[in-house]
N, C-alpha and C positions, 0 to 999 in steps of 0.2 A: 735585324735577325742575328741571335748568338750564334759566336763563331764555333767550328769544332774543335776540341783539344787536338793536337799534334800526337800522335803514340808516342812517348817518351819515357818508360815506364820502366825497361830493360835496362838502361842507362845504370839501375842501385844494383846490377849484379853481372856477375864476372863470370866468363864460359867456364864451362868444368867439365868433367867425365866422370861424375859421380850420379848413383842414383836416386836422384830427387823426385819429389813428391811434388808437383806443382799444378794448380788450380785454376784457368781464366775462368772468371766471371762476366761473360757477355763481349768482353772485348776482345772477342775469339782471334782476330784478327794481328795477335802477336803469335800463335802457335806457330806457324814455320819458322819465324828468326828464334822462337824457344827450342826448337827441336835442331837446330844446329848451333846452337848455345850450349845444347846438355843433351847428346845423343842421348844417355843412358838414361834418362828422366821419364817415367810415368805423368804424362800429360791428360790432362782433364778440359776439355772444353762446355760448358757449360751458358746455355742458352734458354732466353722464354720463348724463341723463335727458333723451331728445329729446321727451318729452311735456310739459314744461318749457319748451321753446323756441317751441312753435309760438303762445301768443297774445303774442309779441313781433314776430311778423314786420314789422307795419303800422309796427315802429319804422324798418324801413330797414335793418336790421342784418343779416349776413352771420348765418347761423346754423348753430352747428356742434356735433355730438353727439361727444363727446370726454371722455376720466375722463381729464382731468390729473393726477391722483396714479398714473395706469397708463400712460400714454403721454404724448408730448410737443405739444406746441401745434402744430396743422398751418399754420399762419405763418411765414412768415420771419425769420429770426435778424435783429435792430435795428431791425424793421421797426416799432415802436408807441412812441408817447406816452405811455400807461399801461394800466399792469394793474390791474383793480378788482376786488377778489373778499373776502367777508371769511370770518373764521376760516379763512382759507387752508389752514394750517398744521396745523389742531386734527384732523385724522385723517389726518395726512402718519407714513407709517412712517420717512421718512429727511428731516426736515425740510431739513434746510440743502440737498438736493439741491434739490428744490421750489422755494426760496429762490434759489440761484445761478445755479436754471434758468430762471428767472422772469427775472432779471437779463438774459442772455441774447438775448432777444427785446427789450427795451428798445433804444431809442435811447439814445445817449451823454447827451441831455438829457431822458431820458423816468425816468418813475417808477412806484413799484409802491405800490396803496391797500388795505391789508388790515386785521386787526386781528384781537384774539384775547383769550383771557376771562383775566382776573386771577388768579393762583395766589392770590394773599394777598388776594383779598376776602374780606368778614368770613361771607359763606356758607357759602364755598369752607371755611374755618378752623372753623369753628362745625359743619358737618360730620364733619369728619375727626376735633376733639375728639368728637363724640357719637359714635363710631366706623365712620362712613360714608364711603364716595368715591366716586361717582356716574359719571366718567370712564374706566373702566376700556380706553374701547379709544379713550380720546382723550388730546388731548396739552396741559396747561396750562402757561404760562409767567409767570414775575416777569419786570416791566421790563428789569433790567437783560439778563436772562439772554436775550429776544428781541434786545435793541439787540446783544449779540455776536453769535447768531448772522447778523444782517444786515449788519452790518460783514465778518464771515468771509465774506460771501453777495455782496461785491463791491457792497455799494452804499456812499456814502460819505456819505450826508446822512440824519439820521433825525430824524421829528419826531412827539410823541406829542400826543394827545386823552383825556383821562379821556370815560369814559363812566361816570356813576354813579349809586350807587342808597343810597338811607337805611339804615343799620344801627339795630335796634333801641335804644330808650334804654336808653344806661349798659353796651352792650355794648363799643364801643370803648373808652371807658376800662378796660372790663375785660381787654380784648386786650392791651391800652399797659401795663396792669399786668403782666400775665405774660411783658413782655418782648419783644411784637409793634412795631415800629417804624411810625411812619405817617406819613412825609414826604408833604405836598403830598398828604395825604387818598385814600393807597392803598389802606390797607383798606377802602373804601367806592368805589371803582374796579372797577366787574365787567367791565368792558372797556378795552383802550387801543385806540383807534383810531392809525393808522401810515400815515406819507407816509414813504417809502425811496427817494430818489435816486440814479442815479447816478453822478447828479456833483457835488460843492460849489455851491453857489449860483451864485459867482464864475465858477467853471469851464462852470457849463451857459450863461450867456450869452453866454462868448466861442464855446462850441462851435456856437450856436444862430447863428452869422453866419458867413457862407460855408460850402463846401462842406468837405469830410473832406480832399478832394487837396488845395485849397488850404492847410488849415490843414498840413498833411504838408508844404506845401513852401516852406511859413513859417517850419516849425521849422525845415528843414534849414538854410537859409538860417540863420538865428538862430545856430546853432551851429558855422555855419563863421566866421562872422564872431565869435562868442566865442573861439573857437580861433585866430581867427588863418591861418585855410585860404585861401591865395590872395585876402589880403584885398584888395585892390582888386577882384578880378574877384566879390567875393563883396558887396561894400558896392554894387559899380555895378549887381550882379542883383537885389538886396535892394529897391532905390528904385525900379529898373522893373517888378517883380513889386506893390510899394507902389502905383505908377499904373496898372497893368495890371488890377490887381483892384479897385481905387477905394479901397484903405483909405484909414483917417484916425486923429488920433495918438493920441486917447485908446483906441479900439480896441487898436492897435497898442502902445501901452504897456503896457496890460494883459496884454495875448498874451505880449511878451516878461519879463515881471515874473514870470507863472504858471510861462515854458518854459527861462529862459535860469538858471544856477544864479552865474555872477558879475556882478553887475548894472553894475558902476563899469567891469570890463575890457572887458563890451561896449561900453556908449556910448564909449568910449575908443575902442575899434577902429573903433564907426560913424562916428564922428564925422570919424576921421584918414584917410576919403576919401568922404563927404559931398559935392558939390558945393552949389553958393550958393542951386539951385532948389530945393533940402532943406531947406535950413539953417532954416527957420520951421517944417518940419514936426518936425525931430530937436530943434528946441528945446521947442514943446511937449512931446513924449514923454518927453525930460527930467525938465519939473515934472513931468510928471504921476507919471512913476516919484519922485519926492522925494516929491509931496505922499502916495504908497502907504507909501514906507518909510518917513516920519515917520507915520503913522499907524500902523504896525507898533511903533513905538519902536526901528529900526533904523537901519542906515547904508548909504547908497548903495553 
């Protein structure tokens, strides 16, 4: 009989006192260590089983009777921080839909916390050789082959967690004998636990300052001044949009480093109608662009 996953789920995030948006999916059964993790957090429990939900209410938590694998999340599209639910996946008939759809309701800086049982634990293997398979109306996956479909599923940052369990003595070696591979002690992995972002690291904390229009009209800005678009009336919009909204350069170098695709023809264009009240701001931004692309082993 498969074992059940350990809740290990909380483990990718850090208590705060800020107000988050956060979503379980069926794995209701993390809302009170969430609710003393993040008093100030809008919590969502979410269930195909409303008999399930009801001794969470005392958590605070919105509560909604819902089969996600049959319908879609009655929330708003970007509206959460994250999605926590585990074996998400493991009786999904069209996974990667589930996956992309999940994505969906996310923020541009928000993530999804799942996890899912190891095809190649040595159970899993040790079964199948004695001519058994246990999953017949469920769905197991190898590492690699989850981390594509999440990549295809629109997230860009993936992070895994062994969850493991002791293989009998002398059975792995016996596995390694017949040709079984065990990097970083997979076959003794009956679960990965998974953090999916989606966005790069880099990219979620530029996103996570200011607003969507703003950053929209940053870029614009950015790219008329790469181009060369009415560049003075576009360098003189650039530096009042810069005090208007209170950036500062190392922000601001960043933003343009991630948005701008010729990094030497812009500062060249900003630079060649900059005024003097600038000129310590666009000199920072500068280094700070050099000390990135020397860190890359590139060129300005």
């Amino acid at each position: 009989m498969a074992e059940k996953i350990k809740p290990a789920l909380l483990q990718f995030l850090q208590p705060a006192a800020v107000p988050l948006r956060i979503a379980v999916v069926e794995s209701v059964g993390y809302l009170p260590e969430l609710r003393v993790m993040f008093p100030l957090a809008q919590l969502y429990g979410i269930a195909a089983d409303g008999d399930r939900l009801a001794p969470y209410a005392e958590t605070g938590a919105k509560l909604i009777h819902c089969d996600y694998l049959a319908e879609p999340l009655p929330l708003p599209r970007a509206s959460l921080d994250y999605i926590i639910g585990d074996l998400t996946l493991e009786q999904a008939g069209n996974p990667q839909d589930i996956a992309a759809g999940f994505s969906t309701y996310l923020k541009e800086t928000g993530a999804w916390l799942t996890s899912f049982r190891n095809l190649r634990f040595w159970s899993e293997i040790r079964n199948v050789m004695d001519g058994h398979f246990y999953h017949v109306a469920a769905r197991l996956y190898a590492k690699p082959e989850f981390q594509k479909l999440l990549f295809a599923s629109y997230y860009k940052d993936v992070h895994m967690r062994p969850q493991r369990r002791e293989a009998p003595a002398g059975l792995i070696a016996q596995l390694e004998a017949a040709g079984f591979d065990n990097v970083h002690d997979d076959l003794e992995t009956e679960f990965w636990l998974v953090r999916a972002d989606r966005s790069m690291p880099e990219l979620a904390l530029l996103k996570s300052m200011y607003t969507a229009e703003e950053r929209q009209q940053l870029a614009r800005l950015l790219h008329r001044i790469e181009y060369g678009v009415q560049l003075p009336v576009q360098v003189a919009a650039f530096w009042q949009f810069y005090d208007d909204i209170g950036l500062f350069p190392d922000y601001t170098a960043a933003f343009i480093h991630e948005t701008v695709f010729h990094h030497a023809q812009f500062y060249r264009q900003l630079a060649s109608g900059t005024d003097a009240a600038h000129a310590e701001a666009l000199a920072a931004m500068q280094a700070q662009e050099q000390d990135m692309t020397d860190g890359q082993g590139g060129e300005v």
